[in-house]
DOTILUM-869322 format. One record per residue (C-alpha): residue number from 1; x, y, z; residue in three letters. Coordinates in Angstrom, 3 decimals. Each point is the difference from the previous one (the first is absolute). Layout:
# residues N
 resi       xx       yy       zz resn
  NUM        X        Y        Z  ALA
...
//
This chain:
# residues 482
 resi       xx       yy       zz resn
    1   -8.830    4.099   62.805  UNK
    2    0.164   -1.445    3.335  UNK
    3    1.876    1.569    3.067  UNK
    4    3.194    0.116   -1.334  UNK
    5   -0.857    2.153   -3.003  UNK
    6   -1.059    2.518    2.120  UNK
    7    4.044    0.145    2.176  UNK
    8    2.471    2.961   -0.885  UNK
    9    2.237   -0.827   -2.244  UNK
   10    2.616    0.697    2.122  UNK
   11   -1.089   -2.910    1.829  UNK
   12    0.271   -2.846   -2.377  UNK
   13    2.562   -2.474    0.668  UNK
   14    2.149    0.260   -3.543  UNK
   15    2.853   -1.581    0.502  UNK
   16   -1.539   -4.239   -0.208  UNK
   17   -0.441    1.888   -3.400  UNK
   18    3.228   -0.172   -1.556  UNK
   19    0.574   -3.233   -0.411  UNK
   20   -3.308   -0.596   -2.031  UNK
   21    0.593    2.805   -2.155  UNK
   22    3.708   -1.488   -0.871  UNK
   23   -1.588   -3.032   -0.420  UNK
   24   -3.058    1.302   -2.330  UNK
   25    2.926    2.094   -2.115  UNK
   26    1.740   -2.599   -0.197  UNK
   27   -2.971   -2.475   -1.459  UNK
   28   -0.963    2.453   -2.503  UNK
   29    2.790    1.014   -1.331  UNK
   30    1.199   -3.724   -0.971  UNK
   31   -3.483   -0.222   -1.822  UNK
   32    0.474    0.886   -3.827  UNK
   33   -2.464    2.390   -1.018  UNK
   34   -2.387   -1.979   -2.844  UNK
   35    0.857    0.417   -3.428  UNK
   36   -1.961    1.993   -2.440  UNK
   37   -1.797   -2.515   -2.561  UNK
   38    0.882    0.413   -3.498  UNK
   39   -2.286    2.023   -2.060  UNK
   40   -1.982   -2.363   -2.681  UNK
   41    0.014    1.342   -3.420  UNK
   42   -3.236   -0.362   -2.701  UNK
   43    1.265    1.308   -3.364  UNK
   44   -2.719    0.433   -2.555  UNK
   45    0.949    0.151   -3.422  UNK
   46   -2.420    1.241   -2.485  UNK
   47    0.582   -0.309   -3.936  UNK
   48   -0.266    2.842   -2.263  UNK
   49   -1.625    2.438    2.697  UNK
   50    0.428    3.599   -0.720  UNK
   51   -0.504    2.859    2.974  UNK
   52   -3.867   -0.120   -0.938  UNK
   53   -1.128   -0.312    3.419  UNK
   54   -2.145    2.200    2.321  UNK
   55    2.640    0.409    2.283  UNK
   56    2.418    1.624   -2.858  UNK
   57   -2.969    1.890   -0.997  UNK
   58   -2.043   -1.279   -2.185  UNK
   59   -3.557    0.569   -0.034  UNK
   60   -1.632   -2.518   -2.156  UNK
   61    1.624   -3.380    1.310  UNK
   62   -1.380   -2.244    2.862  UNK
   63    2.772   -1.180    2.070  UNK
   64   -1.063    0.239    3.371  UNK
   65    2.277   -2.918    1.044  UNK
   66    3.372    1.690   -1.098  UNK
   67   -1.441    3.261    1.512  UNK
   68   -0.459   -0.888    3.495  UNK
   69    3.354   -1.992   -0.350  UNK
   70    1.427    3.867   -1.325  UNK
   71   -1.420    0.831    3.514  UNK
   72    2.192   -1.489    1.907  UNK
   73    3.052    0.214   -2.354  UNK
   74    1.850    1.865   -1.426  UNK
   75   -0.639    0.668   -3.753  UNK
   76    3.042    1.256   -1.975  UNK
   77   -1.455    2.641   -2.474  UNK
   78    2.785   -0.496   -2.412  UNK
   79    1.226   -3.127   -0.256  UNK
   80    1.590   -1.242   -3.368  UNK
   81    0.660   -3.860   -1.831  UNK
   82    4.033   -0.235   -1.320  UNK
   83   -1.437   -1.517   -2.881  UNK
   84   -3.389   -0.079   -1.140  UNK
   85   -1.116   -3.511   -1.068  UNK
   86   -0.445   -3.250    2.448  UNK
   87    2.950   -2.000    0.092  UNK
   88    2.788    3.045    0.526  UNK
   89   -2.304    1.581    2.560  UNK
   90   -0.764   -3.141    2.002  UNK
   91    4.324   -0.645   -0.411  UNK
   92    0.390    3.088    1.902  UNK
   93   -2.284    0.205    2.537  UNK
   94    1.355   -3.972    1.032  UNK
   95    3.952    0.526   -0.348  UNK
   96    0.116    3.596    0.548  UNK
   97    1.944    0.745   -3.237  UNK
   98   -1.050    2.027   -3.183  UNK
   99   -0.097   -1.345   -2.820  UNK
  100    2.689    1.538   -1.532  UNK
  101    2.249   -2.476    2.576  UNK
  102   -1.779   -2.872   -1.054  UNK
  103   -0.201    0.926   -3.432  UNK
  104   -3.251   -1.419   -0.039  UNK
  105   -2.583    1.448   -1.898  UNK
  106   -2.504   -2.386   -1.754  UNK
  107   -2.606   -2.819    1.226  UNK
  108    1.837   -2.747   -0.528  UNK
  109    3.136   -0.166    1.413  UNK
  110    0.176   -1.060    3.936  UNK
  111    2.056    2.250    1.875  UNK
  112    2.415   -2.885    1.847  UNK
  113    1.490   -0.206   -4.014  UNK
  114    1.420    3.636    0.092  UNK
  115    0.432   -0.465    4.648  UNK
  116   -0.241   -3.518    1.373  UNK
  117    1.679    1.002    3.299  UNK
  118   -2.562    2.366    0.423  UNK
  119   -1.673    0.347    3.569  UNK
  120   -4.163    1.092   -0.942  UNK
  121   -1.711    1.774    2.719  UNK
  122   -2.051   -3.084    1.552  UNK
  123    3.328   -2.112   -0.425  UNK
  124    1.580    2.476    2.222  UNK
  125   -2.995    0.032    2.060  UNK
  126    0.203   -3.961    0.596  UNK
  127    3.826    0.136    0.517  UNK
  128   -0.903    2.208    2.975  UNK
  129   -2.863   -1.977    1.682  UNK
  130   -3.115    0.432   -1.988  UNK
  131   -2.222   -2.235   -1.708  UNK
  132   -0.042    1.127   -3.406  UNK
  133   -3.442   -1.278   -1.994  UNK
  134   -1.085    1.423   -3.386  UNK
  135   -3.132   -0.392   -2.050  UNK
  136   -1.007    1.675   -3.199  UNK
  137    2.067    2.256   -2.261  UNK
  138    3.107    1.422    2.115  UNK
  139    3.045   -0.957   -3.136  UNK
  140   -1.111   -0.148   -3.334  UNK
  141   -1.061   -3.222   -0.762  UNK
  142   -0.521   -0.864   -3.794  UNK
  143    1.379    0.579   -3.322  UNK
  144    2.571   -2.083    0.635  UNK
  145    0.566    1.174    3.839  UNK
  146   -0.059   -2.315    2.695  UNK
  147   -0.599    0.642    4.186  UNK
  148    3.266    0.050    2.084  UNK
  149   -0.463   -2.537    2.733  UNK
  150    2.805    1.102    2.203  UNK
  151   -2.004    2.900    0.938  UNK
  152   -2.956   -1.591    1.851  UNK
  153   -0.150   -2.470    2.813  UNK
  154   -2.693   -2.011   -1.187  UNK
  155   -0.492   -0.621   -3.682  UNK
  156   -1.551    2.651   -1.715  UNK
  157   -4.194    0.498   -0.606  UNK
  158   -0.305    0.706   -3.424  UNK
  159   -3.151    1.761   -1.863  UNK
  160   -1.195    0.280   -3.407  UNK
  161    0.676    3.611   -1.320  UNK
  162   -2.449   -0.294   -3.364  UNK
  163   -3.201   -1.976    0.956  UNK
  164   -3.161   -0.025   -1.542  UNK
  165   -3.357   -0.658    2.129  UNK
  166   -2.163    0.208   -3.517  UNK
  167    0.850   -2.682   -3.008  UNK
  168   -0.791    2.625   -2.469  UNK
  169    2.779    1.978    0.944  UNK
  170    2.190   -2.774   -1.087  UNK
  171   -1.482   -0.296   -3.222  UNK
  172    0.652   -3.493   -0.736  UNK
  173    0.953   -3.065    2.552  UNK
  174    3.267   -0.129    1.670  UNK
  175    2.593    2.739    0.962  UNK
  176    0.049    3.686   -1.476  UNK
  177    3.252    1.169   -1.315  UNK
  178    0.724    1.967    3.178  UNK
  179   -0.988   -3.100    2.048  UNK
  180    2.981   -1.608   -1.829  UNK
  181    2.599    2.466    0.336  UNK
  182   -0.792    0.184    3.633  UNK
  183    0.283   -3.643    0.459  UNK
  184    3.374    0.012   -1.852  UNK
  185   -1.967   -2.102   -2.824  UNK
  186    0.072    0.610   -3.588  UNK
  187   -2.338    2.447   -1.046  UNK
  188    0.381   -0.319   -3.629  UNK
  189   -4.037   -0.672   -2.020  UNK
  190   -1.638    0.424    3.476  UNK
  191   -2.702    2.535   -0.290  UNK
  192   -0.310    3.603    1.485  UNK
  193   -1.860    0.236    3.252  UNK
  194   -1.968    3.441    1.065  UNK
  195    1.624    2.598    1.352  UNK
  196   -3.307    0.223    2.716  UNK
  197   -2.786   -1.835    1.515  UNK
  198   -2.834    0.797    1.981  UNK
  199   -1.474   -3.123    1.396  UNK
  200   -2.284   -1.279    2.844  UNK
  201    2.151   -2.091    1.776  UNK
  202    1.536    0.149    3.920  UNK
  203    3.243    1.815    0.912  UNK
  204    1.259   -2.969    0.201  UNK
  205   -0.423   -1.337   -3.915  UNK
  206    3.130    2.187   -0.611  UNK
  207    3.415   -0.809    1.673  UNK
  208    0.194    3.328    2.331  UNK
  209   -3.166   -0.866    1.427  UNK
  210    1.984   -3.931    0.520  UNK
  211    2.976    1.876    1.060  UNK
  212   -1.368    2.217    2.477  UNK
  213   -2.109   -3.292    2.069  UNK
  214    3.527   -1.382   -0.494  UNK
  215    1.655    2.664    1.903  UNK
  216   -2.898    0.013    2.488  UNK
  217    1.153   -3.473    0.505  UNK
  218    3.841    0.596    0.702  UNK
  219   -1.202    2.536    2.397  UNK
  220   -1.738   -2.145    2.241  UNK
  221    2.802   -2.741   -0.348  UNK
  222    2.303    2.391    1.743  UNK
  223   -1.862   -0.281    3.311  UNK
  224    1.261   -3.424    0.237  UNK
  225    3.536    1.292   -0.144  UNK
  226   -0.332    3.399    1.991  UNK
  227    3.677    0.346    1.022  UNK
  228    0.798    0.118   -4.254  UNK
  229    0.635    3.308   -1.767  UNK
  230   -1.547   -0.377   -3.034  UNK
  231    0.708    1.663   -2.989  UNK
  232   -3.525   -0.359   -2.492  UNK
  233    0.263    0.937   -3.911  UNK
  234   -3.148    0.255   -1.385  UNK
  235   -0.149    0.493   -3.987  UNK
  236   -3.802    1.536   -1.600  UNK
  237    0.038    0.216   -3.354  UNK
  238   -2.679    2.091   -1.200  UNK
  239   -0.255    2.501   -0.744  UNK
  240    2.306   -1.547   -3.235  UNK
  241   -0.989   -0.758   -2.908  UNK
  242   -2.865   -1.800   -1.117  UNK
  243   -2.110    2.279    2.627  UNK
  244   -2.097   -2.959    0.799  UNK
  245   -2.527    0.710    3.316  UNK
  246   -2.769   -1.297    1.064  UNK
  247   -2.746    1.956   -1.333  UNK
  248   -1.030    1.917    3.402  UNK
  249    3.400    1.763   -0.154  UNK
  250   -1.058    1.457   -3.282  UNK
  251   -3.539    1.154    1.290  UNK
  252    2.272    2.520    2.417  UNK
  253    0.236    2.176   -3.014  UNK
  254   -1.712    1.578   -2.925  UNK
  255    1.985   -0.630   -3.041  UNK
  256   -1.781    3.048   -1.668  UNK
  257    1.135    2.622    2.478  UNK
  258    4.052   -1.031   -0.602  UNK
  259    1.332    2.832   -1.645  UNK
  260    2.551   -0.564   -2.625  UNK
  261    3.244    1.512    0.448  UNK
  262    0.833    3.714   -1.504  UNK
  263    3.381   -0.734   -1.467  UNK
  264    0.092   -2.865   -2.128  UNK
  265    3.096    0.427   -1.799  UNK
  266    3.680   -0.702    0.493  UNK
  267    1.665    3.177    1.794  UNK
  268    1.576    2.160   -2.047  UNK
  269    3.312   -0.025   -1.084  UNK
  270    0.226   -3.763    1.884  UNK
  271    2.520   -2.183   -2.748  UNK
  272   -2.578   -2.664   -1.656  UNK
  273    1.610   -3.067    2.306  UNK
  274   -0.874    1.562    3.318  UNK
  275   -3.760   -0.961   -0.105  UNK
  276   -1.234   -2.952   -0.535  UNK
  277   -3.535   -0.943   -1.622  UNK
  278   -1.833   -3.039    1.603  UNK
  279    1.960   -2.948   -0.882  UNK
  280   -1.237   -2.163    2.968  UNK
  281   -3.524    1.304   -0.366  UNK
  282   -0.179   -1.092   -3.514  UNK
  283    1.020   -3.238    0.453  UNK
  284   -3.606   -0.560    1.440  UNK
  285   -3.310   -0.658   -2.103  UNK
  286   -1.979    2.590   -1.397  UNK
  287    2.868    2.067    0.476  UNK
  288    1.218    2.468   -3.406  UNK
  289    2.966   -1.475   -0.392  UNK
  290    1.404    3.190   -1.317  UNK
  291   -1.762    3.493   -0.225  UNK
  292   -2.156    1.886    2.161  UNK
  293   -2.322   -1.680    2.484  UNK
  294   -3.643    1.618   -0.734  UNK
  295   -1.209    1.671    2.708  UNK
  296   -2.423   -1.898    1.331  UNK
  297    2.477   -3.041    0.487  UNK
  298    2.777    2.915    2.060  UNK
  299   -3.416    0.521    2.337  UNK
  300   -0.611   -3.978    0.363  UNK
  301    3.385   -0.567    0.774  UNK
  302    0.718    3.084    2.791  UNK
  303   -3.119   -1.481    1.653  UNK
  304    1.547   -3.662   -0.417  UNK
  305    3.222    1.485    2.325  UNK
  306   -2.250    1.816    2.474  UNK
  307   -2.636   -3.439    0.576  UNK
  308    3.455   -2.370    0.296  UNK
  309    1.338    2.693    2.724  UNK
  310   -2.997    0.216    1.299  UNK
  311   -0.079   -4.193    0.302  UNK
  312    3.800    0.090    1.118  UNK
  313   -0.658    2.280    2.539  UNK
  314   -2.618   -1.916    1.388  UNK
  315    1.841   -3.132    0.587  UNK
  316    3.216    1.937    1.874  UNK
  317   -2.838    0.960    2.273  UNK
  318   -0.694   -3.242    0.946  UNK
  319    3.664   -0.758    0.366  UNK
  320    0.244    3.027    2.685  UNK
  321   -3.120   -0.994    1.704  UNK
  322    1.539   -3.253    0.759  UNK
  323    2.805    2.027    1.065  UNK
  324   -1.960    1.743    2.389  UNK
  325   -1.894   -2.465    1.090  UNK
  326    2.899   -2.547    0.779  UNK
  327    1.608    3.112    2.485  UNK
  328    2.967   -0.232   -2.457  UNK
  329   -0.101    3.356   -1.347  UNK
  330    1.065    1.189    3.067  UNK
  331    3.952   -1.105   -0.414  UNK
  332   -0.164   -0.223   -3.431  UNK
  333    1.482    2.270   -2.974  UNK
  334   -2.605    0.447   -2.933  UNK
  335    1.610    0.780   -3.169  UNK
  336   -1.873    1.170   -3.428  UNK
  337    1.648   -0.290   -3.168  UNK
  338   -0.945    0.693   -3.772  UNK
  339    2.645   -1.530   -2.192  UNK
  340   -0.813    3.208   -2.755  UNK
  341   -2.008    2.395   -0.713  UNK
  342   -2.653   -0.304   -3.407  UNK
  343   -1.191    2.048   -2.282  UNK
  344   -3.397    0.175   -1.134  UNK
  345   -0.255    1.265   -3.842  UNK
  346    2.110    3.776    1.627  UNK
  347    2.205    0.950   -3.118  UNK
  348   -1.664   -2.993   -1.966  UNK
  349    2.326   -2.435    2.290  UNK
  350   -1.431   -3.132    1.989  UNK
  351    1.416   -1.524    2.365  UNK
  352    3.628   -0.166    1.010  UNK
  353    3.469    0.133   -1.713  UNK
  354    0.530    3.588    0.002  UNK
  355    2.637    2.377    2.195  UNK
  356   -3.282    2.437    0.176  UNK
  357   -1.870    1.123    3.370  UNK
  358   -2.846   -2.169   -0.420  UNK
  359    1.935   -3.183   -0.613  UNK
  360    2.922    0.656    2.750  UNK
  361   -2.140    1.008    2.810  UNK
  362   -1.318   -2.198    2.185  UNK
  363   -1.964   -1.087    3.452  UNK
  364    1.754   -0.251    3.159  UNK
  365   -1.182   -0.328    3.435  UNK
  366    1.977   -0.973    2.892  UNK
  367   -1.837   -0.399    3.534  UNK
  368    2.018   -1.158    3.041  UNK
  369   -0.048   -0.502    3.631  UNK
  370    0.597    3.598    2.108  UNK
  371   -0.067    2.077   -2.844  UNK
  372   -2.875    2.704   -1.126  UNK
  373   -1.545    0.002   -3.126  UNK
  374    0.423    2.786   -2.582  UNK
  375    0.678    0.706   -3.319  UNK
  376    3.812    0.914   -1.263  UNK
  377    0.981    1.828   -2.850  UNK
  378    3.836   -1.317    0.617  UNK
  379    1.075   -1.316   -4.042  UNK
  380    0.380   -3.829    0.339  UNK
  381    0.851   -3.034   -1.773  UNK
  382   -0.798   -3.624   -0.273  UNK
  383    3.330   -0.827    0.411  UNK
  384   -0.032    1.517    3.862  UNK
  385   -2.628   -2.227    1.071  UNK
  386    2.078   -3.102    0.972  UNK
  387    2.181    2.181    2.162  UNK
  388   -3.272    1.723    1.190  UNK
  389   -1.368   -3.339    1.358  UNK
  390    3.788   -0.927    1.770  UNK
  391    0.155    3.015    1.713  UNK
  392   -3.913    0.342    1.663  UNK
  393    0.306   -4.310    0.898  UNK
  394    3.490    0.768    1.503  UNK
  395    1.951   -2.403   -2.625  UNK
  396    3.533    1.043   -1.108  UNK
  397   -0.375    1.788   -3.393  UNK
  398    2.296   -1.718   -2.349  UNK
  399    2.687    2.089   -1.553  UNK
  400   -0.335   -0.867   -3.799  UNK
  401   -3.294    1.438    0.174  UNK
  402   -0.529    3.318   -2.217  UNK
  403   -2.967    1.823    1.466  UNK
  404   -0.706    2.093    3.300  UNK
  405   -2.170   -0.790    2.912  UNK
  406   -3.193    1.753    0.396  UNK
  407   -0.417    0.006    3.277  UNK
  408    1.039    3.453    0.583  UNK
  409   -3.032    1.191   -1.887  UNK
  410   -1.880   -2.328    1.794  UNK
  411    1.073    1.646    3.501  UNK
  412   -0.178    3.755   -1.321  UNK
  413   -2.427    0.026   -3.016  UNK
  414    1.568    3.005   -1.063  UNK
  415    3.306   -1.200   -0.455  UNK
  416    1.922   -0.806   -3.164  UNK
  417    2.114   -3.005   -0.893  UNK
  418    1.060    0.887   -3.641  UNK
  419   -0.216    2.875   -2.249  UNK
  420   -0.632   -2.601   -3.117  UNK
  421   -1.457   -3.092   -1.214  UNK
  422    1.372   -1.878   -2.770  UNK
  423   -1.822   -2.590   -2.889  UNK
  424    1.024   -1.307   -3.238  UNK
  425   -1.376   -1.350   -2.852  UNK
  426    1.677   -2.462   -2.837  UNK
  427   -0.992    1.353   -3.696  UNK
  428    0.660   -1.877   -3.667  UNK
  429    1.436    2.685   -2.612  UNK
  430   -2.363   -0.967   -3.151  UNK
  431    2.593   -0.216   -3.042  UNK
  432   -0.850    3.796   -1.310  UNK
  433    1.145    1.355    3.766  UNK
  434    2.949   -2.388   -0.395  UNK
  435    0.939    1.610   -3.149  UNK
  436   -0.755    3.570    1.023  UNK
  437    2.609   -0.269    2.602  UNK
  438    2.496   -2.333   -1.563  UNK
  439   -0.091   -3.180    2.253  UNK
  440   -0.088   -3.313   -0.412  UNK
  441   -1.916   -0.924    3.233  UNK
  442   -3.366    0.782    0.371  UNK
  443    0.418   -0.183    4.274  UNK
  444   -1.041    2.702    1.594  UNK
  445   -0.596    1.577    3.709  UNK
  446   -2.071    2.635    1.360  UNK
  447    1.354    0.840    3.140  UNK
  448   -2.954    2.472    2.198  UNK
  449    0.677    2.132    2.745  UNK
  450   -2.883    1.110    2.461  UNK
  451    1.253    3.123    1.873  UNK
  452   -2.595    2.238    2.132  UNK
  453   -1.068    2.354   -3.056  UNK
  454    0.981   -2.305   -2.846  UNK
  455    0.217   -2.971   -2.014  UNK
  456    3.415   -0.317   -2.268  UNK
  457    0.566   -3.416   -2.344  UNK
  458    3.095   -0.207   -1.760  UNK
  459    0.084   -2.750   -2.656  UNK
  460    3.622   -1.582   -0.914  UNK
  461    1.308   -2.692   -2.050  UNK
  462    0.740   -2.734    2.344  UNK
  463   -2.462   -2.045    2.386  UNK
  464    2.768    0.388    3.032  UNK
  465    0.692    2.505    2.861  UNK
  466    3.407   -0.355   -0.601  UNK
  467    2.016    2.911   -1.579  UNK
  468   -3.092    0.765   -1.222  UNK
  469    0.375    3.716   -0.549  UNK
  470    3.707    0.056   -0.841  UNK
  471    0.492   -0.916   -3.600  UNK
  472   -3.345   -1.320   -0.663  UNK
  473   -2.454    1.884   -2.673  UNK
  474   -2.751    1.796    1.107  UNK
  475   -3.081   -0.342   -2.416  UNK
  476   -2.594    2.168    2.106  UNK
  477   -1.129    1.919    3.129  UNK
  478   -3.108    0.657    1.627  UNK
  479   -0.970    2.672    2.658  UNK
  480   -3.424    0.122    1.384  UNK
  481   -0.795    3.059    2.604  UNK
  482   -2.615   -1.111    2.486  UNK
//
């Protein structure tokens, strides 16, 4: 442009350049390059939520909200629990541990009795920088449980895990029995509630549909503090027990076309103490409380699971579409979890408490900034999702930790971490067993092994890892070819 643009190059005078260029060199190369913001991290816990999603391949369920988040993720085909029931599960995922090391296996019992040095995942997360907030169901609370304040920033949003929209459902004034236990109140004379409802009420006349405007909330607030990692725990409970929606979610389906399922006995050969046969589900109104369920009441209760999916489902969505909408989703790592899988009447077993496929397997989806989505067949655990999370935000990994980070399979869908999975299960000898084998304890462990091909459970006579297959008596085995 201009007269000069048009000289030789021969003739441009280059050496007034030098000093400039020093200078310029010189300039930039004092300036430190900007550092890379920490990734945010939304981890959504969902309660009792088997694989029975679209995007694991289901055709009958509506979950559109956890299928377009599978579309940007990475779902992990075969994930599996370390211990199939709420309070272990939940253990792991936060310390990173099995249960085994904790020696934790019941409701009740907080995990800081058996570790109360222990470093949880969002503890670690706040000791590095992040603003740790939780809401809903993350730990076990209940039975006796309590939250564990150390891991969260703020204090910690709680939500009602049995709640009623209808008072029949109650049948009489004041809390239900499960109410109670949930509370850490006395259940004793309190009545039964339902193990479903149907009603016509908001999403918001049951606590996820509460919890979810709450998390809408805390995602706005972090505007206001923009140069804050945070690290969000969100914690649905539905689709547990009672499967209470609001009656819309039910209208997705036709109860009638649910087909019951073809094997409704225990597997053959399995020792009598490796099923279990609805304890929890019994505990709830109109309920057998021992026996078969009729048929009719099997069909009621697989479309109760599908409508509270269904109404779970729905309220994530509106937790992403904040997420979206805020621009956070951009730098921030999306996590998935199911605490367990469920089953739903398969070998006449409902829900949990088993070392069985249908009660180990569960959910996972993992989405994160600069990485594809795709589906991985790579065995995993619960137990490697703490150091899963460490290793995509950049945060040391700490060393007591027992599981393996996924973020290989998360780079290379087709690779593998592990060639197994492990769960366990705690059994009761009943006195004739404890006579049969000539013991005086009636503790027992089922210790299951998930290869590639197979499943393998080995049940001994002690509820500890250690030694545990060197002098200890072995009551049963189980193989399962898949």
């Amino acid at each position: 442009a201009g007269p000069i643009g048009r000289q030789p190059l021969e003739e441009f005078p280059m050496r007034p350049l030098f000093p400039f260029l020093t200078f310029a060199l010189l300039v930039l190369g004092s300036v430190t390059p900007p550092a890379v913001a920490k990734p945010n991290v939304l981890m959504i816990c969902v309660d009792d939520l088997k694989p029975l999603l679209g995007c694991y391949g289901d055709k009958t369920i509506k979950s559109p909200n956890i299928d377009r988040l599978a579309a940007r993720g990475v779902v992990f085909d075969r994930a599996y629990c370390n211990q199939a029931v709420c309070a272990p599960s939940r253990n792991t995922l936060m310390t990173g541990v099995r249960p085994s090391t904790l020696g934790i296996y019941d409701l009740g019992t907080n995990f800081r009795k058996a570790a109360p040095d222990a470093i949880t995942l969002t503890q670690h997360f706040k000791q590095q920088g992040w603003k740790t907030e939780g809401m809903g169901k993350i730990l076990h609370v209940g039975h006796g449980n309590r939250e564990d304040a150390a891991s969260w920033s703020v204090p910690h949003w709680p939500a009602k895990s049995i709640h009623y929209a209808l008072p029949e459902s109650r049948a009489a004034s004041g809390l239900t029995r499960e109410e109670a236990l949930f509370d850490n109140k006395s259940a004793q004379g309190l009545p039964r509630g339902a193990a479903f409802e149907s009603a016509e009420v908001p999403d918001t006349a049951y606590g996820d549909g509460q919890l979810a405007e709450e998390a809408i909330r805390r995602l706005q607030a972090t505007r206001n503090t923009p140069e804050v990692p945070f690290f969000l725990a969100v914690g649905f409970v539905r689709p547990h027990l009672p499967f209470n929606a609001p009656k819309k979610y039910w209208d997705l389906y036709d109860r009638a076309a649910f087909p019951l399922p073809e094997r409704r006995t225990p597997p053959d050969g399995a020792p009598s103490y490796a099923p279990q046969f609805g304890g929890e589900l019994r505990q709830y109104a109109g309920i057998p409380e021992q026996g078969d369920l009729p048929e009719d009441l099997q069909r009621t209760l697989i479309h109760g699971y599908y409508a509270a999916a269904s109404y779970v489902d729905a309220q994530i969505g509106k937790v992403l579409d904040e997420l979206d909408r805020t621009g956070l989703a951009e730098n921030t790592i999306i996590v998935l979890w199911g605490d367990h899988g469920w089953h739903l009447g398969d070998h006449d077993l409902w829900e949990k408490h088993t070392n069985l496929e249908e009660a180990t397997r569960a959910p996972l989806i993992i989405a994160a900034p600069g990485l594809k989505a795709g589906k991985s067949a790579s065995l995993s655990e619960h137990v490697d999702i703490f150091p899963t999370i460490c290793d995509l935000a950049g945060v040391p990994v700490p060393s007591q930790l027992m599981g393996k980070s996924l973020k290989p399979v998360m780079q290379n869908n087709k690779a593998l971490v592990k060639d197994f999975s492990v769960s366990q299960y705690p059994r009761k000898l009943s006195k004739e067993d404890m006579k049969k084998f000539g013991t005086e304890s009636n503790k027992i462990m089922g210790y299951s092994m998930r290869t590639d091909k197979y499943r393998y459970t080995i049940w001994v006579n002690d509820f500890t890892t250690a030694d545990a297959f060197n002098d200890k008596k072995i009551y049963a085995q189980e193989m399962y070819d898949y």
